[in-house]
Every structure is written in C-alpha cells, then in structure tokens.
N, C-alpha and C positions, 0 to 999 in steps of 0.2 A: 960829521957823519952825513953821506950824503942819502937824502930821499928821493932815490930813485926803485922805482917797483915794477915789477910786471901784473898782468892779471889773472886771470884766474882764468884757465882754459878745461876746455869740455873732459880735458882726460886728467885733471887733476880732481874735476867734480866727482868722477868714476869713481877714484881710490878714497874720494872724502867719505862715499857711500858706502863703499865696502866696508872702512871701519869704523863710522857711525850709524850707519843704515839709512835706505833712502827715504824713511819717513823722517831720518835726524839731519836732512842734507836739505836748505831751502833756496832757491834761487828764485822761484817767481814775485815778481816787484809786491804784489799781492800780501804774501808770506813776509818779507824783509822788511815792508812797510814799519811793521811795530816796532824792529832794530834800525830803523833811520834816524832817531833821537832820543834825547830822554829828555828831561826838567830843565835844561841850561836854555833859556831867551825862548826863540822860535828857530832854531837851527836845526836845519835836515843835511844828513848825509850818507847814502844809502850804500851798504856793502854790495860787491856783487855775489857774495852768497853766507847765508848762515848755517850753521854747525852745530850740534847740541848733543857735544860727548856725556860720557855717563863713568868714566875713570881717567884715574890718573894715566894709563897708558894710552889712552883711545886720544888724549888731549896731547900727550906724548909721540904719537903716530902724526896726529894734525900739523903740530909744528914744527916736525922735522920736513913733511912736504913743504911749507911755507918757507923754511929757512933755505932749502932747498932752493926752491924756486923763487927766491926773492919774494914772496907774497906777505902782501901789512895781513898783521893775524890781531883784532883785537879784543882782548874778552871783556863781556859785559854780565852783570850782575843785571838786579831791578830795573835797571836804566831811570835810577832816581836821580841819578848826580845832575850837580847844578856848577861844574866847569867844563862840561862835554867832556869826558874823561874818555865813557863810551862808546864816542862819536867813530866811526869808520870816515874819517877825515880824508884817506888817501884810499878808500873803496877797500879793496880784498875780501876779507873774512873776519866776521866776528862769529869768537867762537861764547855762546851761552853758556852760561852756569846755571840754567833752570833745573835739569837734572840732577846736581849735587844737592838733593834737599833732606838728606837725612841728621838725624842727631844720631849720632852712632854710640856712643857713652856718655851716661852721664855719672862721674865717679864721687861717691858720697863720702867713701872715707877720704880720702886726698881733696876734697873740695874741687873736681877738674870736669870741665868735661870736653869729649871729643867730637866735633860735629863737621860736616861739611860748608861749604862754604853758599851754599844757596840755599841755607835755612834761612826762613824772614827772623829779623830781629826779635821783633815780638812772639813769634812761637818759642823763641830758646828763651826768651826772658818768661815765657809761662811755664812752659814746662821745668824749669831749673826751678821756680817759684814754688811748686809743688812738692817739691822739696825742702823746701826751707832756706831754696839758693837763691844769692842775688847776682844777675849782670846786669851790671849798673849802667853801661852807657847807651843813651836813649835818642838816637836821632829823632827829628819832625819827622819823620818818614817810617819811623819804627815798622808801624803796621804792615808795610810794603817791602820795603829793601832788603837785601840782603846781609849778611855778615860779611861775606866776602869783599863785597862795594865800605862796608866801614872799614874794616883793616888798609884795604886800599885807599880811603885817604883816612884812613884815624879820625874816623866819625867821634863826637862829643854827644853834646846833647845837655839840656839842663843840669843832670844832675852831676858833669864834670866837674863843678865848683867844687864838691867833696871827694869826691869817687875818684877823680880822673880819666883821661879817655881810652879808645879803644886800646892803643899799643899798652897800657899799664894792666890787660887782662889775659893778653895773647905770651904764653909759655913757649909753644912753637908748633911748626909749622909744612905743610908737605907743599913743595912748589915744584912744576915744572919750569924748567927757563925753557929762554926762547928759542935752546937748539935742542928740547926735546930729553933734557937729560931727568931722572925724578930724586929728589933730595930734601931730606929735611935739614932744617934750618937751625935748629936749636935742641933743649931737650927738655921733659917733661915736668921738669923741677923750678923749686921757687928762687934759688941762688943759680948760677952759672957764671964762671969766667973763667970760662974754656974757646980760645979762640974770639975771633970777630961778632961782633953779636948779630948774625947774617935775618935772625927775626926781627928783629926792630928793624932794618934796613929794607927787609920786604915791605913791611906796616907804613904806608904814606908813598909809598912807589909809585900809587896809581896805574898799575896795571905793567910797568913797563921793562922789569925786570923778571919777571916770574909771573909765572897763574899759580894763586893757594887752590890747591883742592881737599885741603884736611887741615882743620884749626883745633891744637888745645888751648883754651880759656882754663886761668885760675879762676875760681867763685869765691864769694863770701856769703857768710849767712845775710839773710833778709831781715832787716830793721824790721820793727812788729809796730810799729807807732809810728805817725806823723802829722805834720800841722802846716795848716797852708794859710799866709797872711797877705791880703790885697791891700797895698797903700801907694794911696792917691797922693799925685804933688800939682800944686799950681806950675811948679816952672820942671820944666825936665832937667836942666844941669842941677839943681838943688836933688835933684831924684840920684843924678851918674854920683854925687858929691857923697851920697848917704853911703852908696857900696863901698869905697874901700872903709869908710869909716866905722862900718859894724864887725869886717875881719880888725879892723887898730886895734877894735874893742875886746877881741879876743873870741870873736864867736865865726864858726865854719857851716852855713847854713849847707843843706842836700838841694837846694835851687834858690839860683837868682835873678830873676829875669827882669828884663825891663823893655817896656812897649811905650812908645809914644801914641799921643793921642789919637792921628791919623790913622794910623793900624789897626786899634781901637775898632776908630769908624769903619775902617774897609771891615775888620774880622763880622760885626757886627751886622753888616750889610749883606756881606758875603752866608753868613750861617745861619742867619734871622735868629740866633739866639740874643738874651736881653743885657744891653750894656753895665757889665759890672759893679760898674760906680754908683753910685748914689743919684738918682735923678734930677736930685735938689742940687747936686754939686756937681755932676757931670759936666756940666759949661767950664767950671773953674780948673776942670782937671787936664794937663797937659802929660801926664805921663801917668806911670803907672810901676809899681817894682811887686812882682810876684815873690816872698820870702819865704824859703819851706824847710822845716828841719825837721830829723827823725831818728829814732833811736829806739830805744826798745822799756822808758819809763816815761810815760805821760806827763806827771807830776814835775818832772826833769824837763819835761822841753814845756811845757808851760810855763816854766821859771825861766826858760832860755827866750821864749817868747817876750815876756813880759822889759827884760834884758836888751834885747833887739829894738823891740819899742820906743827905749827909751832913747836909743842913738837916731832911730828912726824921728821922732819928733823935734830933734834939734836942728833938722834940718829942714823943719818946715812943711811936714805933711799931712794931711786931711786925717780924719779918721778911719783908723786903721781898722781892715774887715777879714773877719776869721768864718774860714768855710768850717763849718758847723757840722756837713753829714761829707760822708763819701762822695756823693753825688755830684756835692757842689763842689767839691775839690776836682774831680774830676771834669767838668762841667770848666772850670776853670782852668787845666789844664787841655782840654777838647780846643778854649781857645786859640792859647799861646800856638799848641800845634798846628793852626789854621792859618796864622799869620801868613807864609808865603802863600800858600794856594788862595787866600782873600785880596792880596797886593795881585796876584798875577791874574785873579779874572776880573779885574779893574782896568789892565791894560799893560800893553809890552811893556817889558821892563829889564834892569838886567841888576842881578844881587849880587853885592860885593859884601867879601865874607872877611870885613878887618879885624885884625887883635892890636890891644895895647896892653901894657903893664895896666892894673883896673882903677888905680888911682888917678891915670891920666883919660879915662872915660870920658870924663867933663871937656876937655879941651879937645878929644875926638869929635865928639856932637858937636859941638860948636863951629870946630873947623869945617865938619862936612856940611853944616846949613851955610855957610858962608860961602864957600866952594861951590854949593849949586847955586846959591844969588848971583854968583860972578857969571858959572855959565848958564843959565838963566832953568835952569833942570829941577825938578821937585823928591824927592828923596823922603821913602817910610821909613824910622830906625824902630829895629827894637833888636834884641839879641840875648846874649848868656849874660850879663852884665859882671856877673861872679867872677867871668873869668875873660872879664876885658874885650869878649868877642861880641861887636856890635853889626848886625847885619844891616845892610844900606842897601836897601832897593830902589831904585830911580826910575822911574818910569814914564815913559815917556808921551800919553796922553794926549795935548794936541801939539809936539814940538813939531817941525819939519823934519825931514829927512835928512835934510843937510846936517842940521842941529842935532840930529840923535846921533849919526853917525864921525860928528866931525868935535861940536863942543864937549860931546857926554865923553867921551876916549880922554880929553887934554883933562875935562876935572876929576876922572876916577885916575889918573895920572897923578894930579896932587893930592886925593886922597891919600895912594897909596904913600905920597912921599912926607904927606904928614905922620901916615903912620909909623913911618920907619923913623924918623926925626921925635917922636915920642917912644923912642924905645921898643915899637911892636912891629907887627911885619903884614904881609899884604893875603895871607889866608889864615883863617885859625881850624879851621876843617872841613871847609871844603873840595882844597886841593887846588893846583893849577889849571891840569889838563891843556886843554884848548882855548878857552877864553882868555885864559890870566895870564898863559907865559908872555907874552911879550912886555910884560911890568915886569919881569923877573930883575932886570937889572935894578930896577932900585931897590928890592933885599939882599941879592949877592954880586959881590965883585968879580971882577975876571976870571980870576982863582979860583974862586969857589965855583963857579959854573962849570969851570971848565975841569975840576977834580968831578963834580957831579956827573961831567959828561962819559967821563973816563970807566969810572963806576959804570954805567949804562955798555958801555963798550965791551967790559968785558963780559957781565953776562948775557951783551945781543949782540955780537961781532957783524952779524948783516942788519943789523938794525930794523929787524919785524916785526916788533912786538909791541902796538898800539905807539906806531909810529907820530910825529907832529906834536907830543902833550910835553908840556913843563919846560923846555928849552927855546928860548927866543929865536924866531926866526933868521 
C-alpha cells in the first residue's frame, strides 16, 4: 500500500469548518502544538490541521473529504500512548476525540454500560463504582486517557492478572471506517456467534481500521474487600521465580506486580514519597512484588494471604508487609503508577512493552540485563509480573548519539527475539504504532503480515487512516 498523500489545502479547511465549526478547526502551529506528540520518547510530529468533531456523522463527513482527497486523517485520544500511535507521522489531520466525553448509560439491570469514547478511564471506573460496578482494567495513565485510546490498543493494567484486559469488557461498538461509512460492530449481548467477530478486530487496531465513537462495556459487581502485600527479595530472578509459583499453587491474586530496585530509586526520587522497604533492609532489597487479592470476605482473603506467604517465603523473601489502612495501600499503589513518569524525568529513554508466558519471567530479566551489558545500555524493569508483561525502559543517560541510536535498536532487536524464542511476543499492551513496527518481523511471518495487511485494505482502500503504524516499512 503505497504512502503517498496530498495536503490539506485552504478549501478543504473551508468545509472542515462548516461541519465542525471554526472554533473545532485548528491550524495555527500555536494550537497543534499540544497534537504534535504524546508519551512515546521525545518525538514531534505536527499535523497541518486539527479537528474536534462532536458525532459520529461530523467524523463521518471528515473522512469522506480525507479519503477523497487522499488526506492521512489520524485520530487521537489522551495522547497518552507510548508507541506514537497518535503521531500525525505523514502530517494531514488528526481528528480529536476530546468531545466524545460523555457516559451516555449506565445499565444496572444487564450489568452494561454505554459511553463514549473520550470518557477518562477513571471517571467511568467512578462513576460505575457508585454503583456497585466494576471496570476492572486500569492503565498507569487511568487518570488521564481515554477509553477510546484502551480499546485501541487493549490497555491492561495491574489488575489484568484476574480480570483481564480491555477487549474482555467491550460487547460492541459504533466505528466509522475510513470511507466515512457508520456501523456497529457487534451486539449487545454476553454470547454472540453471529458472523465475524468484527469487535475484537476493532479492539488492538490502533486506530487504523475504524474510529469508535460509541463503546458498550460488560460490568461486574465490585469486590467489597481487599489486601495489598509488599515483599522484599534480595535477588530479583528469585522474586520473577515466586510468580508463576503462587498461580502452581492454585491462587489468582487481583495484582502482581513487580519493580526492581532501580525504579524504586528513580519512583522515590522522582515523588519525594518514603522508600517502602524497610530502612534497615532497604540496601539488601533488589526487587520488590506488589501481591493483592480481593473478594468480598476478609477472613477468606486473609487465609488466602497467609497461603500466598508461604510460596512466597520459599523463594527466599524478606519480610513480608501488609498496608494496614486505605491510605497506605493506595500510597502504595500512587507508586507503582509513577514508575514511568520517574524513569522518564531521569532521562530520554525509550520503553519496551514485552510479554512472555510468566513462568519464563526469570529468564526474560536476565536476558535483557545481559543484552544491555553486551550493548553497553542501562535498563529499569518492572512491569504486570501476573501476567508475564515486563516493561524495560532503557535510558539513555550519558550514551553518545551514536550509541543511542545505533547500539540501543540491534539490543531491543534481540530483546524482542528472546521474547518470541520464549514463547511471548514483542507488545503486551502497548501496541505497535510507530516505534515498534519495524520489529514486527520477528512475531509474524510473511503470511501473516501480509493477511494483516489485506485486513487493513479493505476497510482503508486509500489507506488514510493513521497512516505509517504497525506494518514495517
């Protein structure tokens, strides 16, 4: 598919106004600045104009002129993403989902509700709360991003170990494609096998198939109890070793996490909040595994605690600490959520978002410290541990230029080829986008790319729709 594009000309701007209005139409550099990036490295890429419909038809009118006129149309959520998903790569138009921010239903008998797609995560996770509802999946960015930005790449979040991620809550879905036609995807029910399952296909797209502007979510009720335990290890592979061995053991904790030391020290530096650990033993501690379970009898997950513990201690960990009030649980989790934003004002960096099966955890960390000894690069891990996804931020400090741009690409290259040699693959929810397609060859073969590509083709026959992400150049 060839990327070839025109630009956006003065009388295209015209009719973008007429039916978004010219206070929804931005062109001056001024204005676009804020849509020139999101979270992925330091990369700027600035459209030559932003757009900020307010329906499904107005997004519909947008992208008929773009397919039209050969113009890249790319939509952006938050602009939280961390693979430049967002990025107006080949200039045009991004069209914002800031004005989609309504919850339009929330349905108590059917457990469902209907909302737009540029509701922040954390408002629909409060407001369903207040109900007695749970959505359970909880990006580091909750606060801020969108829902629309999870579905497009199937955000996770801690408590995916149990719960699972975004596509296991999304029922279905209103998308426009990229020639402007409005369709829903799926239907509002808990079974369906009726046709192609065209919602899960949307769900991890990354923007490139479709714009959602209307999501139903299943809910579940909300767990009334829970228990958060800090256990300290001298060695971190003794720490990856203990995760699969507490699921052997027959327990499915609601988070798993796991932070190395170094993160630690950045999180700690970065929030002036007080190092977790124990003071006395803080030197000796090299990692760290967040373990939290919840349910709805105390007396039950206290016995489940106690259970946990004791797989926990066979593998060699300090004494184990239980947050005692809300505060400190939350205080505790304030952390883990800090992680990236405390690596990234330490210094450029660029975060790779791998999975493995979670029993091979161990031999992931290991591989990646050894892989940066070789290209000589320093690397914070910590990650979902529950669920095999280990984040590796590498950052780059005092390397040269040369070195950032020339060693760090060959070892996140055999990162990604260990990962796929242990069974797991080179994003767990971050997405491609822009940074990572050109690793795409070592998760998929010829074949497969090239079915993926096909897919793409026919719902973007001129290929406008957040042009450049997830296929290798």
């Amino acid at each position: 598919m060839g990327l070839s594009f025109n630009k956006v000309s003065a009388s295209v701007i015209s009719e973008l106004q007429k039916i978004c209005g010219n206070d929804n139409v931005i062109v001056h550099k001024e204005g676009i600045e804020n849509y020139s990036h999101d979270e992925t490295e330091d990369l700027t890429y600035f459209p030559e104009a932003v757009v900020k419909p307010k329906s499904a038809e107005e997004i519909s009118a947008v992208l008929k002129i773009c397919n039209r006129e050969k113009i890249p149309a790319t939509p952006r959520g938050a602009g939280t993403g961390l693979s430049g998903g967002a990025l107006a790569v080949h200039g045009g138009i991004i069209i914002s989902m800031e004005r989609f921010n309504k919850i339009i239903e929330i349905d108590e008998r059917n457990l469902q509700a209907t909302v737009q797609p540029g509701v922040i995560t954390q408002v629909f996770q409060e407001a369903v709360m207040e109900k007695g509802l749970f959505y359970p999946p909880d990006p580091a960015s909750k606060g801020s991003c969108f829902l629309g930005g999870n579905l497009a790449e199937c955000a996770g979040g801690p408590k995916a170990v149990k719960y699972g991620v975004t596509k296991d809550y999304v029922l279905n879905t209103e998308v426009v494609l990229p020639t402007g036609e409005i369709m829903m995807t799926g239907a509002n029910v808990l079974k369906n096998s009726t046709g192609y399952n065209l919602t899960q296909l949307i769900i991890g797209s990354e923007g490139t198939l479709g714009i959602i502007t209307k999501i139903i979510f299943r809910l579940i009720p909300y767990p009334k109890e829970n228990l958060l335990m800090l256990v300290p290890f001298k060695e971190a592979a003794k720490a990856c070793e203990a995760v699969s061995a507490i699921f052997r053991a027959g327990h499915t904790p609601s988070g798993l996490e796991f932070m190395e030391k170094d993160c630690i020290d950045f999180i700690v530096k970065y929030t002036g909040m007080p190092n977790p650990v124990s003071s006395s033993t803080a030197s000796e501690v090299n990692a760290v595994l967040y373990v939290e379970v919840d349910g709805n009898d105390k007396e039950v997950l206290m016995k489940e605690c106690e259970k946990i513990s004791e797989v926990l201690y066979r593998y060699d960990c300090g004494e184990i600490l239980f947050a005692e009030t809300t505060q400190q649980k939350n205080d505790l989790w304030k952390m883990r959520r800090s992680a990236g934003e405390a690596v990234k004002s330490n210094s450029v960096y660029k975060e790779e978002d791998t999975v493995v099966p979670r029993a091979e955890l161990p031999k992931l960390l290991k591989g990646v410290k050894e892989i940066g000894e070789k290209h000589g690069f320093r690397s914070i891990c910590y990650g979902h541990a529950g669920d095999g996804n280990l984040h590796v931020n590498i950052i780059k400090e005092n390397m040269s230029d040369d070195d950032w741009n020339n060693k760090v690409p060959q070892g996140i290259r055999e990162i990604f080829k260990l990962c796929v040699s242990l069974g797991g693959t080179i994003s767990g929810e971050h997405g491609i986008g822009w940074v990572q397609k050109n690793y795409m060859g070592i998760a998929f073969n010829t074949a497969q790319l090239r079915v993926m590509k096909e897919i793409k083709k026919v719902f973007d026959p001129n290929g406008i729709l957040n042009p450049g992400k997830i296929f290798p150049d």
